[in-house]
N, C-alpha and C positions, 0 to 999 in steps of 0.2 A: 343326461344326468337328471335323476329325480329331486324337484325339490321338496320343501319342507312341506309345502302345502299338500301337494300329491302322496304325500306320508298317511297310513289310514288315521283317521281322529280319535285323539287319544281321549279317556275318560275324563281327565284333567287338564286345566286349560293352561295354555304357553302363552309366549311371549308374541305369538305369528297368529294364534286364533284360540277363540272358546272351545271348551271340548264337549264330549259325550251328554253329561252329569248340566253342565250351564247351558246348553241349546235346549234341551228339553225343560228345563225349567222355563226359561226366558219364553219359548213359543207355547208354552204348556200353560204358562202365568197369562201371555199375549190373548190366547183364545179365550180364556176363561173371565177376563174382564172387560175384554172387546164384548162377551157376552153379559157380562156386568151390565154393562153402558148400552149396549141394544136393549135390554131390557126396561130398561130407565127411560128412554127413548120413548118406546114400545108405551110404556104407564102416561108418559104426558101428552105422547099426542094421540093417543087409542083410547077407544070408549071400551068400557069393560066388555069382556066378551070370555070365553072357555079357552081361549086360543090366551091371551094376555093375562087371567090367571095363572094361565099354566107356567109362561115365559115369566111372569112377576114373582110366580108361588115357589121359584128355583130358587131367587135371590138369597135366602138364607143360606141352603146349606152348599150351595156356589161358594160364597163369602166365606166361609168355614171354610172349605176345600184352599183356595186362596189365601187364608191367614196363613195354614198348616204350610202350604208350599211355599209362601214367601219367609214363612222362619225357616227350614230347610235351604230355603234360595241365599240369605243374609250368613246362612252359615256356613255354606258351601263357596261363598264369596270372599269370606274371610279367610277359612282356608287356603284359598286359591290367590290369596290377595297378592302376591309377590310374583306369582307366574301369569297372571294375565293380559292382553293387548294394551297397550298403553294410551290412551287418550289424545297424546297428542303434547306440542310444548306450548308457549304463550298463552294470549288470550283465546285461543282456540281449544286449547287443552282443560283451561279452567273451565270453559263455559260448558265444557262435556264433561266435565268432572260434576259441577253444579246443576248441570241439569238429570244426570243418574242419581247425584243425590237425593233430587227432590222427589224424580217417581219411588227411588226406595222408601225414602221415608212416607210418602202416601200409601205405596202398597202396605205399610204397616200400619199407620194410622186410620187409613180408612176401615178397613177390620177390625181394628182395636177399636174403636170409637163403637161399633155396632156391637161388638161385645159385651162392652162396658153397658151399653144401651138393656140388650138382651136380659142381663143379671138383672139390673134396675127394676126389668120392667112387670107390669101386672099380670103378663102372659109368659106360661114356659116358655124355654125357650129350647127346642125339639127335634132340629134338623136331623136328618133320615131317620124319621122315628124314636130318636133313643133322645132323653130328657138330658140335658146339661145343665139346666139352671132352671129352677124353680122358678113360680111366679112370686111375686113379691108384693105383699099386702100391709100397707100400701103402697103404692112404688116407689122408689128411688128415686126423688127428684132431682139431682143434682148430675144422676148417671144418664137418667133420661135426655136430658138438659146437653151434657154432651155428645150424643150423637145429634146434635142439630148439625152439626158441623158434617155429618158422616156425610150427606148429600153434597153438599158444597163442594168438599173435596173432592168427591167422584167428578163434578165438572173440569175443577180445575185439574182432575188428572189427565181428563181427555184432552185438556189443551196442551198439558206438556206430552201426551202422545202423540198428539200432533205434528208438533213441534219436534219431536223424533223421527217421526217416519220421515217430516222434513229435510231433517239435517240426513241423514242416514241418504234419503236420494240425492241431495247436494252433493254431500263427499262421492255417492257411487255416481254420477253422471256427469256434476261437475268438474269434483276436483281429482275421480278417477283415481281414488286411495285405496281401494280394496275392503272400505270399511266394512259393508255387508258381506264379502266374502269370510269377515273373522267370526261371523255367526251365523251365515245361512250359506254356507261354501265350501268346497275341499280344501 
């Protein structure tokens, strides 16, 4: 007898696991700010060099790439909001409810805040070449002002990723729930 999981994976996610459309966002969001944060990395403990411009001089239009996917991700989540793996119940459930909260709303914030930044600020702002925001003479101080936060956040999001890949090998080793199967598995 086949079961549901041995079923090919659907574009849209169920009740049993993430589909098509949400694994590729989630590992595709995964890479790309894992690359975020090496980079960051990369800036404060590396002396300038051609090799750490290059890794630093991505971080814009990364970022951008990132906004674009995580509006796509929020909406595609909505959508899906009724068919997907369910959390869990009790205090277990909440705490995975509240802690997806928080990387969502960092994945938003922290590119909104550099946005916001970007407009403000005295330099285009120009990723892959093409101009979105003019420099602004004299800048924005108030918009400047809020991306001070944009760094901050990026820290505090590596902790709550942390704290994820945590709990994700707890449930898969500990508590043997199939969790990472509902997003990296058949």
């Amino acid at each position: 007898m086949t079961q549901a999981t041995d079923a090919p994976l659907p574009m849209r996610d169920t009740a049993l696991r993430y589909g098509k459309v949400t694994r590729l966002l989630h590992w595709g969001l995964a890479a790309l700010i894992l690359w975020q944060l090496f980079g960051m990395v990369v800036k404060v403990t590396m002396e300038k060099s051609p090799t750490v411009s290059a890794i630093v001089g991505s971080h814009q239009p990364v970022g951008l790439v990132i906004f674009v996917l995580v509006v796509l991700r929020v909406l595609w989540a909505l959508i899906n909001r009724g068919n997907r793996p369910a959390h869990g119940e009790g205090l277990q459930g909440l705490a995975a409810r509240a802690g997806h909260v928080a990387l969502y709303a960092l994945m938003v914030l922290i590119p909104f805040t550099a946005l916001v930044r970007a407009w403000g600020n005295q330099r285009a702002f120009a990723p892959f070449g093409f101009e979105i925001f003019p420099a602004q003479e004299p800048p924005v101080e108030w918009a400047v002002a809020v991306a001070e936060w944009h760094g901050e956040m990026g820290w505090l999001m590596l902790v709550l990723i942390l704290g994820h890949i945590a709990m994700v090998a707890v449930h898969d080793l500990a508590w043997r729930d199939g969790t990472l199967r509902k997003m990296a598995g058949r």
